[in-house]
FIPADREN-651249 format. One record per atom (N, C-alpha, C): x, y, z; residue in one letter. Coordinates in steps of 0.1 Angstrom, whole numbers, plus 5000, padded with zeros to 4 digits. Each point is the difference from the previous one (the first is absolute). Layout:
REM residues N
XYZA;...
***
This chain:
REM residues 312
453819884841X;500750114994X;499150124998X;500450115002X;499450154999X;499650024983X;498950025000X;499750024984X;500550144993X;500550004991X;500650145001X;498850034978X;500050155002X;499650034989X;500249964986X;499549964988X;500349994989X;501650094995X;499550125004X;501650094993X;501350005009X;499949905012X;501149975009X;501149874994X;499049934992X;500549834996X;500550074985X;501649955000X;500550044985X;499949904997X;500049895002X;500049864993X;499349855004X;499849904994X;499749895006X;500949914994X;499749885002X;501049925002X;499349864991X;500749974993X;499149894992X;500449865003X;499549904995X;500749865004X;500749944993X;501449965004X;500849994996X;499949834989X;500350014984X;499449924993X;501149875006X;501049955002X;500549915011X;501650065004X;500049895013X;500750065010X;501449914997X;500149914986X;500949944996X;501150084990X;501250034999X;501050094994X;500149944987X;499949815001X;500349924985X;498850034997X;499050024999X;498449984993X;499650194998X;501250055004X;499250154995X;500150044986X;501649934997X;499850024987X;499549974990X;499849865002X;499249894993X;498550064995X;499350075016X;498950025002X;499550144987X;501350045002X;500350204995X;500049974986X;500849884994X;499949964984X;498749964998X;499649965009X;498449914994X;498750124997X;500450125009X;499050104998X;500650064994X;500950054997X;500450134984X;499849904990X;500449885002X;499349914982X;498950014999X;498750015010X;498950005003X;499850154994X;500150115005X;499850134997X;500450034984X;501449954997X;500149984988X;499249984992X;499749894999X;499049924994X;498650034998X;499450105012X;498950035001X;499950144989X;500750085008X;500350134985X;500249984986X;501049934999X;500449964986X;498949954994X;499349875003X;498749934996X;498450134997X;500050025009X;498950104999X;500650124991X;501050035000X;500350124990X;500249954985X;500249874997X;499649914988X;498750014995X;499149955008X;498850035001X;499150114994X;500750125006X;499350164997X;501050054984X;501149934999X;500850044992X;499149944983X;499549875005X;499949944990X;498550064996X;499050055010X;499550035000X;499750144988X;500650085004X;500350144994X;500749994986X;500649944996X;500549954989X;499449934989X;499149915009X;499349944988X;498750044998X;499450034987X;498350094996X;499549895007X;499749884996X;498949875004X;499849985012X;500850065010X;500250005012X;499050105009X;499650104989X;499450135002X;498850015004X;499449915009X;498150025006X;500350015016X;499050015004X;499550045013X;500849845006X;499749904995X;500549885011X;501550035000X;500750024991X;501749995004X;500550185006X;498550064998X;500750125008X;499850025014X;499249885001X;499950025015X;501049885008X;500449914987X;501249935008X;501250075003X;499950074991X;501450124999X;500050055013X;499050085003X;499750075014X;500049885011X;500049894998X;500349895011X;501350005001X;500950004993X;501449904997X;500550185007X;499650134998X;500750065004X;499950035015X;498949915005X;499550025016X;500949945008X;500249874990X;500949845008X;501150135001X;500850064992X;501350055000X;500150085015X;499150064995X;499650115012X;500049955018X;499449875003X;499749945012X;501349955001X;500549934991X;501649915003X;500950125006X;500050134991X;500950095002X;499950045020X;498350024999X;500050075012X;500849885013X;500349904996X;499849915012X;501649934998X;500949924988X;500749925001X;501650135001X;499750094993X;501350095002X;500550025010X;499550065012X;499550005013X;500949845009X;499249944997X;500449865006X;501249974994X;500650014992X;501549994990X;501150115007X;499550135001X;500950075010X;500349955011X;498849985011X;501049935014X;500349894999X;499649874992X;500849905002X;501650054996X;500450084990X;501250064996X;500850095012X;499250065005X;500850075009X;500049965017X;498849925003X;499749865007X;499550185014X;498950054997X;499450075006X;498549964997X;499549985009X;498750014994X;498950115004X;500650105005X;499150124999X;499150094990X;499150035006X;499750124984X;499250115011X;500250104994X;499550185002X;498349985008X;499650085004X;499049985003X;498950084987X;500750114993X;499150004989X;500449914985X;501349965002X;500249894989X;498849905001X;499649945013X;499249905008X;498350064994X;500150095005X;498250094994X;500049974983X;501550054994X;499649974992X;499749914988X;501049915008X;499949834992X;498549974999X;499449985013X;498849985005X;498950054992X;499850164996X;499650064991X;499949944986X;500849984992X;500549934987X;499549835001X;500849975009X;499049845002X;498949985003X;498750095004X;498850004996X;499450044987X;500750094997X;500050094983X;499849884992X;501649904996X;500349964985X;499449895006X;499749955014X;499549855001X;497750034996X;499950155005X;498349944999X;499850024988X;501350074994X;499950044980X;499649884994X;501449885005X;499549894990X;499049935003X;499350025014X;498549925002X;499450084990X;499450154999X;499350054993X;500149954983X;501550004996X;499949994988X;499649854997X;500449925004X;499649844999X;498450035001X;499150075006X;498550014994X;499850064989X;500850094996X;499950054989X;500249954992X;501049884998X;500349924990X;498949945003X;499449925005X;498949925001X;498750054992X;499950125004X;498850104994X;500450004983X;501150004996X;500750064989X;499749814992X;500149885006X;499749904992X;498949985000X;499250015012X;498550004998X;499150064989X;500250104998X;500050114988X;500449934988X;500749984998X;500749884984X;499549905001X;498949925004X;500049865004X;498550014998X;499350065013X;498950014996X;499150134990X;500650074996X;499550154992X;501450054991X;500049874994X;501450054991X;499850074984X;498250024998X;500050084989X;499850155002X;500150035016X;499850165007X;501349995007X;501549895002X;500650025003X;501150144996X;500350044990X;500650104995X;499450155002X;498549995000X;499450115007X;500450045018X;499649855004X;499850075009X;501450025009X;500949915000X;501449965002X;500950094993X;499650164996X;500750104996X;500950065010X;501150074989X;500950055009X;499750075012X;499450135002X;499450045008X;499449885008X;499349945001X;499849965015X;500849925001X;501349934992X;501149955005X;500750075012X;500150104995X;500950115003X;499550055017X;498449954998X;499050085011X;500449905013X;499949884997X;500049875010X;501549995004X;500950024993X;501250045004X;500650105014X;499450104997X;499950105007X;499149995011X;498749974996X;499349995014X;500649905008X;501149874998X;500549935009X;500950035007X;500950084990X;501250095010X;499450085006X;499250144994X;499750025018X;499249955011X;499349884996X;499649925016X;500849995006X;500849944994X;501749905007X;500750125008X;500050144991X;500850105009X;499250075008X;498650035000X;499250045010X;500049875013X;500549904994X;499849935016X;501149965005X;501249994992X;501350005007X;500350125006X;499950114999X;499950155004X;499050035014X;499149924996X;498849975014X;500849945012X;500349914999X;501049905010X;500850085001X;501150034994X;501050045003X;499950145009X;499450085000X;499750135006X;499549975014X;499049874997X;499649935018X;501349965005X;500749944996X;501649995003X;500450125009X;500450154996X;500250065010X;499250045011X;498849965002X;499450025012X;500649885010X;500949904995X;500749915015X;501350095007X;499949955007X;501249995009X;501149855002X;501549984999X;500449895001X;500850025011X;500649835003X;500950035017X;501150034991X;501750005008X;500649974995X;500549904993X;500550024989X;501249884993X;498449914996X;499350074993X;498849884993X;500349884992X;499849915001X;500849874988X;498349974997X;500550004979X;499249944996X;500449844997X;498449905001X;500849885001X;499949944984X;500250124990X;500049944986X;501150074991X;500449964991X;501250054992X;499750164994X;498749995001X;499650174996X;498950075005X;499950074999X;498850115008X;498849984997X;499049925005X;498849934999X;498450105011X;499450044993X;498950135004X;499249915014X;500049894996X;499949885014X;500749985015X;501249984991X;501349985013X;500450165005X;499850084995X;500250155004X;498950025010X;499249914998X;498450085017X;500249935011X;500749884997X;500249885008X;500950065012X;501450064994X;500550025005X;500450175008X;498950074996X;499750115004X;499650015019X;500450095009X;499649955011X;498550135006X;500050114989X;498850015003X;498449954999X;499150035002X;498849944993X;499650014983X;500049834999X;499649994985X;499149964994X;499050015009X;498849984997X;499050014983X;500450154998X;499350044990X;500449954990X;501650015001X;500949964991X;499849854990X;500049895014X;499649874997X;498450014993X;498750065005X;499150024993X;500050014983X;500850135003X;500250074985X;500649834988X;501049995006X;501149894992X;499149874998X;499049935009X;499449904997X;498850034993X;499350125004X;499150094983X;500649974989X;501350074997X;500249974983X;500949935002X;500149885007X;500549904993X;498749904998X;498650035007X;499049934998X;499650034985X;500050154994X;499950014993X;500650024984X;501049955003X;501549984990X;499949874997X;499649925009X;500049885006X;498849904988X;499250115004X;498449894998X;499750054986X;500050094998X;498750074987X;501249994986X;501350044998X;500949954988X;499549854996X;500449955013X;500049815000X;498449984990X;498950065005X;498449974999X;500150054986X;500250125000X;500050084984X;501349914987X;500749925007X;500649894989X;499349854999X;499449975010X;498949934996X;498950004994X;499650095006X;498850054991X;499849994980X;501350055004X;500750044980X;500449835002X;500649944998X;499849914999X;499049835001X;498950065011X;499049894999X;499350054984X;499650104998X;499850084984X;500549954989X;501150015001X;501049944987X;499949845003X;500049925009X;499849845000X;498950014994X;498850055005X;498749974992X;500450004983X;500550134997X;499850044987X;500749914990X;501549915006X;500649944993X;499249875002X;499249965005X;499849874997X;498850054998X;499250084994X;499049994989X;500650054989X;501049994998X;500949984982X;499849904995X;499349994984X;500149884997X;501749914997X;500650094994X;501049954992X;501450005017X;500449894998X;500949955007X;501150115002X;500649994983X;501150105000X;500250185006X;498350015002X;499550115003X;500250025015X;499249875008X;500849995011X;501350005006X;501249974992X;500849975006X;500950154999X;499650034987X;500550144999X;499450115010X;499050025000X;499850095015X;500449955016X;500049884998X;500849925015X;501150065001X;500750004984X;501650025003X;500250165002X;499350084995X;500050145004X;500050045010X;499649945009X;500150005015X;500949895011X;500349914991X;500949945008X;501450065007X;500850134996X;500850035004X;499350075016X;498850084995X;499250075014X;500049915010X;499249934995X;499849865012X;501249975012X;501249984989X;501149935007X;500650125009X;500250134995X;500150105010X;498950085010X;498949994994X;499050005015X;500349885010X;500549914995X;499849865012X;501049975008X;501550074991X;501450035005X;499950125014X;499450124991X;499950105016X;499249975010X;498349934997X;499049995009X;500749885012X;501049914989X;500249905010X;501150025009X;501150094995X;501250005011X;499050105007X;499550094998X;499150085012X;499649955009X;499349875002X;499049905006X;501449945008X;501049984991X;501249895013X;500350115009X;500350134996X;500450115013X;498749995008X;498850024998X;499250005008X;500349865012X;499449884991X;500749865010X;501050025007X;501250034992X;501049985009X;499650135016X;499850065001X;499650135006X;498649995013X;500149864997X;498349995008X;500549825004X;500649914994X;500449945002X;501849945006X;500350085000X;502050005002X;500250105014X;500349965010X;500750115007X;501450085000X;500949884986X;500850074999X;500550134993X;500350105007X;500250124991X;501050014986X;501149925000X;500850004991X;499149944988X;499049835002X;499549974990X;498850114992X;499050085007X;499650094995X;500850104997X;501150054999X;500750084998X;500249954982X;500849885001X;500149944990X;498649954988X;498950005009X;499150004988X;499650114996X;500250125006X;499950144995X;500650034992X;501350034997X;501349974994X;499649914985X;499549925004X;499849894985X;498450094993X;499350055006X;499050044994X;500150154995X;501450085005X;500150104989X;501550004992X;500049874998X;501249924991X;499749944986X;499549895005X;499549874993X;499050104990X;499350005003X;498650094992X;500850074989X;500550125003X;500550124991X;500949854990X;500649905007X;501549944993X;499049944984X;499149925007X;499649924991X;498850024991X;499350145001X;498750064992X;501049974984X;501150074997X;500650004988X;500149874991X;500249895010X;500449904992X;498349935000X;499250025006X;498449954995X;499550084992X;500750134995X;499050044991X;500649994988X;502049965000X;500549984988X;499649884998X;500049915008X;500349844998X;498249964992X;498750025006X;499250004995X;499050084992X;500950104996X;499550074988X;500449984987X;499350014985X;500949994995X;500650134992X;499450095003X;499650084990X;501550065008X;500149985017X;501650115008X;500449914994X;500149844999X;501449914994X;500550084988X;499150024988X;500550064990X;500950185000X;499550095011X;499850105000X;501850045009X;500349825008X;500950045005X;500949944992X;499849904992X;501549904993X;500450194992X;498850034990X;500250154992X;501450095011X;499950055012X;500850085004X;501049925003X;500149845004X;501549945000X;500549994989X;499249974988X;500750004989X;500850184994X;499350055005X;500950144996X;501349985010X;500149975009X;501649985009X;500849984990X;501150085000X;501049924986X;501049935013X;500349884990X;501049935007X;501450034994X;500849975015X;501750055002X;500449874998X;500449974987X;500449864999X;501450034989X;
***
């Protein structure tokens, strides 16, 4: 096929989530409950957040800023996929496509960044918890915040702009339910050389140094809790981190199955589908590990259900 320019191609073509009529709808309720679920839960989260004083330090304002990321990644990606199975099209725009792409590098290297920053932020209470209030001030809350969003947007912005230097043939199909900065070079028919460079750079770097920098904070805080004398002492800083833990291990690890599947699977639909589950699952279930193992959101959220009046 004749490669034709970037501003020639109005659209591409996405993969169709199945080619069965009884399982679309099935499929279509399972993801708006999903999307559901994911908003509602994380907007609990920020709600209860903001509401309650006790709630008010650097660790729950940077969960806050997490729970509003999950929103943000579910939004860019399951709405999208909810429209064509509904109208049973699976196309999208060619700058709808740039800009999905855009956004799902944004809210996805946001929450790598911020999961170090939580890490850094327990590190800090754990090992230096009588300079914790010093130094864990608003201001450089506020700072590490900010310096993650604009990484995330200086480098989705990066990619995305190498984006218009391709060329695509006609009628491009991507082989995943959404616009993936990966499957976009793949399927480009000019040279992508640079492109593929650029993308395995920061993903080497997205990749490696988050992951290193939450270990790090961690091998630190193992030392420090087991030179606690007092038991109770241990278990209480264990637990302070136990909600981090379970959501670093939730993203690091469906990350690692897209990779497997993707190096391992020839089939496109099953990498399609473990793509799909890693900007799903993550955003769905951060809410319920940080309600379910905290206690301080258990209390902070029964407080806002208990204001619900009941229609009885």
């Amino acid at each position: 096929m004749k490669p034709r320019n970037q501003t020639d191609i109005l659209e591409f073509h996405l993969m169709e989530v199945t080619d069965d009529p009884k399982l679309k709808s099935l499929i279509f309720s399972l993801f708006l409950s999903i999307y559901l679920v994911t908003v509602l839960g994380n907007l609990l989260i920020i709600l209860a957040i903001i509401t309650d004083s006790n709630l008010h330090t650097p660790m729950y304002y940077f969960l806050s800023n997490l729970s509003f990321t999950d929103i943000c990644l579910s939004t860019t990606t399951i709405p999208k996929m909810l429209l064509n199975i509904q109208v049973q099209n699976q196309s999208i725009t060619y700058r709808g496509c740039l800009m999905q792409v855009c956004f799902v590098l944004i809210f996805a290297n946001l929450e790598n960044l911020l999961l170090v920053v939580m890490a850094y932020d327990r590190y800090i209470a754990i090992c230096h918890p009588l300079r914790y209030t010093v130094i864990m001030n608003l201001h450089l809350s506020g700072l590490l915040i900010l310096l993650s969003l604009f990484i995330s947007i200086l480098n989705a912005l990066f990619h995305s702009l190498m984006v218009l230097r391709l060329s695509f043939c006609t009628d491009p199909e991507i082989p995943l339910f959404f616009c993936e900065i990966a499957q976009i070079i793949k399927i480009a028919c000019s040279d992508t050389l640079i492109n593929s460079i650029l993308v395995y750079f920061a993903a080497s770097i997205f990749g490696g140094v988050p992951p290193s920098g939450i270990i790090f904070s961690y091998t630190r805080i193992a030392s420090s809790i087991l030179r606690m004398p007092s038991v109770s002492g241990k278990y209480k800083a264990f637990s302070t981190c136990g909600s981090h833990l379970s959501a670093v291990s939730l993203f690091y690890g469906t990350g690692l199955g897209v990779y497997i599947s993707s190096v391992f699977t020839y089939s496109s639909r099953k990498m399609a589908v473990a793509s799909v589950m890693y900007n799903v699952v993550t955003p769905m279930l951060n809410p319920f590990i940080y309600s379910l193992r905290n206690r301080d959101m258990k209390g902070a959220l029964r407080k806002i259900i208990g204001r619900v009046p009941s229609f009885q």
